[in-house]
N, C-alpha and C positions, 0 to 999 in steps of 0.2 A: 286179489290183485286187480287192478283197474285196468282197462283198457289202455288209460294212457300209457300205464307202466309198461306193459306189453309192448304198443308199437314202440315205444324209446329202447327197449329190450333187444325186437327183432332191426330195430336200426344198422346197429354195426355190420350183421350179418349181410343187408344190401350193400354196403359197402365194398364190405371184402369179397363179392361176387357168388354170396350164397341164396341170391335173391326167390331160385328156384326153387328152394324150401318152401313146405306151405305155410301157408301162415292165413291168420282171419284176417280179411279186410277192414280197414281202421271206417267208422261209420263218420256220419257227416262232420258229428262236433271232433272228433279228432283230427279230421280232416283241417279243419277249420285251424285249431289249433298248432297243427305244423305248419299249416301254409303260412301262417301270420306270421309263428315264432320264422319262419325264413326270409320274409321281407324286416322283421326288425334287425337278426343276425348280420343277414347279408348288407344290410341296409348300413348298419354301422363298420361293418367293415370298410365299404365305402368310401365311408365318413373321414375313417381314417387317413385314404387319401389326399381330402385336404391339407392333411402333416405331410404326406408325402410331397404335394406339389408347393408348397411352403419350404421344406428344407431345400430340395432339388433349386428352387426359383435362388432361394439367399443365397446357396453354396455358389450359383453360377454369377452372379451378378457381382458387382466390386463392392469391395468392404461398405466404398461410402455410400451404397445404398439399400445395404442387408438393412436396417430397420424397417424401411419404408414397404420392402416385399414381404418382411411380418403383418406388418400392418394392413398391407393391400389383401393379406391371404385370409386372416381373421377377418376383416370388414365384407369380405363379398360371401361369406361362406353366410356370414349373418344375415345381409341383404339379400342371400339368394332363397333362405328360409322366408325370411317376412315375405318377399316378394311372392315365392310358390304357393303361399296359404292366402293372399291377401285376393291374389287375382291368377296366377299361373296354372295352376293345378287344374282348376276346372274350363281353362281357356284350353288346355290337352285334354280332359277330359268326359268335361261332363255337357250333353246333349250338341256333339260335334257333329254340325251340316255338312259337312264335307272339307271345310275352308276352315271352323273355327268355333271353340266351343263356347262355353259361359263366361260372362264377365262379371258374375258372383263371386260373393266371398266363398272359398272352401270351408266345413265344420264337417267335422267326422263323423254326421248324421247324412255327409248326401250319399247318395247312391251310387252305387256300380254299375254302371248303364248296363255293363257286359255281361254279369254276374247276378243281377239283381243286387235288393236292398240290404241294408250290414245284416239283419237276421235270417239268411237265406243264400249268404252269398260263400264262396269255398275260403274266404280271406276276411280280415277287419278293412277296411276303410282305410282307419290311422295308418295300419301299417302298411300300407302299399302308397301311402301319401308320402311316410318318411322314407319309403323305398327312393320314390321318385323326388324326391325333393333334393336328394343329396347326389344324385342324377343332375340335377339342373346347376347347383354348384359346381360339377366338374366341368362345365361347357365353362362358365365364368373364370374359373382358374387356367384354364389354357390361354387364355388371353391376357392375363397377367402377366405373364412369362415374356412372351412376343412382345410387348410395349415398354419393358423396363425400362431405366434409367434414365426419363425424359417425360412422362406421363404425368401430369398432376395426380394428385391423389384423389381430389374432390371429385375431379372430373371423372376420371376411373369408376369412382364407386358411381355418378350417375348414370354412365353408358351401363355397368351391372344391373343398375333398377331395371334399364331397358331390355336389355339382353334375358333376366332371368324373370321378369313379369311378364315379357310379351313375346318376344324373337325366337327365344327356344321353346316355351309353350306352342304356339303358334304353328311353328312346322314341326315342332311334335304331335299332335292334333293329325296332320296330315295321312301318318302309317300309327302310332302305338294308338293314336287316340278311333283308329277306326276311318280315318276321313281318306280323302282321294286316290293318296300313294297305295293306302293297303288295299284300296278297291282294283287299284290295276298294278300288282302284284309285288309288290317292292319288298323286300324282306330286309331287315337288320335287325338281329336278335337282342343286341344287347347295346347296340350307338355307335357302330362306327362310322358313319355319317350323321346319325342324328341329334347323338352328342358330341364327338371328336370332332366330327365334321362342321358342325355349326361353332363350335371354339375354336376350330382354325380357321372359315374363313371370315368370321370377326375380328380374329389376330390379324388374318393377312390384310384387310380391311384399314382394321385400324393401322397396323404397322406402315404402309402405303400413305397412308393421310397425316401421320405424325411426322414421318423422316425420322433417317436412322441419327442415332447420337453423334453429336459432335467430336470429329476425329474418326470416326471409325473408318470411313469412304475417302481418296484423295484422289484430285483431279485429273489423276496418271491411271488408275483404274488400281491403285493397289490398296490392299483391305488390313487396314492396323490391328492386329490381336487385343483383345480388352478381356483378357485370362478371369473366371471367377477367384473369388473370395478363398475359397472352402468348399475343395472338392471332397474329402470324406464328408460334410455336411451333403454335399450332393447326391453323393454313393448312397447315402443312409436313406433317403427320401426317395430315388430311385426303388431301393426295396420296399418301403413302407409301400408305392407305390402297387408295387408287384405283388404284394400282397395284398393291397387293398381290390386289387383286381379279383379274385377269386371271388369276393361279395360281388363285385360288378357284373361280372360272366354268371357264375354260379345261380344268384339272385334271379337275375333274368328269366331262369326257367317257369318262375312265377307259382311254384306251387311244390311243396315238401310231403304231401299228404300221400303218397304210396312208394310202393318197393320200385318201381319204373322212374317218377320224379328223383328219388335216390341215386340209382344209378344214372341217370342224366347227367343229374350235378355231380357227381364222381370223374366221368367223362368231360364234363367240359370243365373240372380243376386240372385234368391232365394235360388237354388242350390247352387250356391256356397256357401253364407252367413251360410246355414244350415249345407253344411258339415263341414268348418268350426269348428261352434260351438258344432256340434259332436265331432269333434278331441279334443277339449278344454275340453271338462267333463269326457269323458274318461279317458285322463291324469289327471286329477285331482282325479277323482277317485282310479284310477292307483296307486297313488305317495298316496294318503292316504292309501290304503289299503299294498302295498310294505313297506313303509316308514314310516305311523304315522302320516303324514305330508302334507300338502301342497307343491311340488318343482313348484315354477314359472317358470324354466326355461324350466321342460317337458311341463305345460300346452302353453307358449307360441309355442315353436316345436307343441305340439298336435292340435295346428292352422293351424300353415303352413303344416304340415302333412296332415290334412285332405282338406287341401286347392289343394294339391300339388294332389291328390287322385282323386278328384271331377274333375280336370282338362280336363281330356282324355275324358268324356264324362260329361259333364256339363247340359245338353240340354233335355234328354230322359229321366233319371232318375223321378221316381215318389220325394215329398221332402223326403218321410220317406226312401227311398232306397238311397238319397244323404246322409241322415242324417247316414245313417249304412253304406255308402261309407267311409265319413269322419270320423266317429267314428272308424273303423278299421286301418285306417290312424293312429291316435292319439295312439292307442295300441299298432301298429307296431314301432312307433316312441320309447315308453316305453319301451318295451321289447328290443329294437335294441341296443341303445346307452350303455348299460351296456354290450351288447356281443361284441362291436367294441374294448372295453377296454380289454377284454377276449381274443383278440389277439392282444392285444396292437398296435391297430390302432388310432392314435392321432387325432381326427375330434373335434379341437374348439368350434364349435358351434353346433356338430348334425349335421351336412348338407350332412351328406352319409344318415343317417335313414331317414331324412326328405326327400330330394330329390330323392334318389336314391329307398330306398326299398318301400317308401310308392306310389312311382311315379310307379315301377312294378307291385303295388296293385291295384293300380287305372286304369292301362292297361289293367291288368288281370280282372277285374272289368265291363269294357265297355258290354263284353258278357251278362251283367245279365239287363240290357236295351236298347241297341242296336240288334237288329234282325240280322242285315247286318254283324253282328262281329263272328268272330270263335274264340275258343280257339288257336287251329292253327298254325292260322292266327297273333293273337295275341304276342303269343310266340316267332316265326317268328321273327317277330319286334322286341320285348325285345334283342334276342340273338344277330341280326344280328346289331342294335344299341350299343347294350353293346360289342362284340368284337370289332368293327370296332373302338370303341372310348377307348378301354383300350390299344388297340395295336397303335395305335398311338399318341396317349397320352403318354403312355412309351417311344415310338421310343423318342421323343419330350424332356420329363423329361430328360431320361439319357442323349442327344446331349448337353440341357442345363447344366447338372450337371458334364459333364466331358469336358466341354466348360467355360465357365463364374462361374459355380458351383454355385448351388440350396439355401445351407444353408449358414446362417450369423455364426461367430465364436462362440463357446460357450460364451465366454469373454461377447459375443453383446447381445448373448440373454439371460446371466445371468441380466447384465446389465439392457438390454432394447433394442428393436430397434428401439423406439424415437430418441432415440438420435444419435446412428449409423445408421439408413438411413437417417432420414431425421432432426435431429438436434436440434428440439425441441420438450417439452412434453405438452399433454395435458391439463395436473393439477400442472401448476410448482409451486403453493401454499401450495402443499402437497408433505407428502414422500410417494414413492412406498411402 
């Protein structure tokens, strides 16, 4: 029996917490072989996400412009790939001064600065490229969400080139890539600032600069409901979500190759799951005790909230301290989304509360299980990610909006913009 068979053998057994058992240590090429096989694993699961914020986005938005949020979700998932290979990957990655790495193309010969070269290094190259590539796609999808029903399309995907070629590389560079944050101590394990955080405050960015949709704000201060399409299409995307999370958290630990990485990732599947389901009862509690009622659409947010929360530190947390992670998550989600309307900031789906403020919660957070984390330190991070990505995110917004221009005609988005971008509707069975 081969060594591989072996560790895949003694596999379950770390799992189910028989780690203690002896066993041979797996040598380097096995090593090697797990770790990659868990960046392509985790990496797709991911991936998957993109279906999840694609259903989640259609189900909440009105009929008339479910195709165009198909469309927006498959096009930037694609431009977020070309863009990460083209120039993004090795601007995070490779020979980062402090500020910013390569503005070469990536090929699955260059190196691991941290690890050395693909024949020497604990992981493949590829796979930690498609790890982090579909990392960079989920910053782009949060901001999808936040801009519906008024955003060109064209325009969209060109703020994407910018967002996932250079914005989220860039201060990514800063802590995963080695550069300034991680030299004065910033910790986020797996994005809750440096992916959430940088999607949300592009959302909140753009949403500020576009103006919320017509009708939704009136001049008495009161806020017209614009109910989604297809909330089980929501519900359904929500979970894909939550499971795509487990690749995301999971993934992060960066390495499958012993009984200790094993149980890590075992630990931060729990963690995640619980926070989570913190964020979900909270909201629900929330929406009954505000309301009278059950709102599905805080307790689904009060998932991804607590999900988004758990994030930055997945790993250390005790469960009960995920579960109060995640639950404050869900809380911050409730209370947020009604004050973004309070300055009539138009966010479609929640994707500023959810990613943005509950992702600062969950940064802010890391100190109450992590030793290694400072307040700080912390904050540090927050500030210098969040200025860095609203100031160019604006630059960006207005070049496109007094360029090609940002918004569809009122006419399009009375209308729909089914039909004005892309020509057909989702439900042509039905009337809007």
């Amino acid at each position: 029996m081969t060594k591989f068979y072996k560790v895949l053998l003694l596999l379950p057994l770390t799992v189910f917490g028989f780690a203690s058992l002896s066993y041979a240590a797996p040598d380097a090429e096995t090593a090697y072989i797990f770790n990659s096989f868990s960046f392509l694993v985790h990496g797709f699961l991911v991936m998957l996400m993109a279906a999840g914020f694609c259903m989640l986005e259609t189900g909440l938005v009105r009929a008339k412009n479910a195709v165009v949020q198909c469309a927006k979700n498959i096009g930037l998932y694609s431009i977020a790939g070309l863009m990460f290979a083209f120039v993004g990957y090795n601007l995070m990655y490779m020979d980062v001064s402090g500020w910013i790495g390569s503005f070469s193309v990536w090929g699955p010969s260059d190196e691991l600065k941290s690890f050395g070269g693909e024949n020497d290094s604990t992981y493949s190259s590829g796979s930690d490229w498609f790890f982090q590539m579909v990392f960079c796609a989920t910053a782009a999808s949060i901001v999808s969400g936040a801009v519906a029903e008024r955003v060109k399309l064209k325009s969209f995907f060109v703020f994407v080139v910018l967002l996932c070629g250079f914005i989220y590389p860039i201060q990514g560079s800063w802590s995963w890539g080695g550069g300034f944050l991680s030299e004065a101590g910033f910790l986020d394990f797996a994005g809750s600032s440096i992916v959430h955080g940088v999607g949300g405050w592009a959302a909140l960015t753009g949403a500020i600069i576009l103006g919320a949709r017509k009708g939704k704000y009136s001049d008495d201060g009161s806020v017209t409901p614009m109910p989604g399409s297809n909330l089980p299409l929501a519900t359904l995307g929500t979970f894909l979500l939550w499971f795509g999370w487990f690749g995301f958290n999971g993934g992060s630990q960066l390495a499958m190759g012993t009984a200790a990485d094993v149980t890590a990732i075992s630990n931060i599947y729990i963690n995640t799951n619980l926070a989570a389901a913190g964020g979900v009862v909270v909201a629900i509690v929330l929406t009954m005790l505000f309301y009278k009622k059950t709102d599905l659409t805080m307790a689904l947010n009060g998932a991804l909230g607590g999900l988004v929360a758990i994030t930055a530190e997945p790993l250390a947390p005790s469960p009960m301290l995920a579960i109060f992670i995640g639950a404050v998550g869900g809380l911050i989600v409730v209370l947020t989304i009604p004050m973004l309307d309070k300055f009539k900031i138009d966010d479609v789906v929640g994707a500023i509360p959810v990613h943005l403020f509950a992702g600062i919660w969950g940064t802010i957070a890391v100190i109450f299980s992590n030793s290694d984390a400072s307040l700080s330190a912390q904050l540090y991070g927050i500030f210098a990610i969040g200025a860095f990505t609203i100031i160019v995110s604006a630059i960006a917004w207005y070049i496109i909006k007094f360029t090609i221009g940002i918004r569809v005609t009122p006419e399009e988005e009375m209308e729909g913009m089914d039909m004005s971008e892309v020509g057909m509707e989702a439900y042509p069975d039905f009337r809007k």
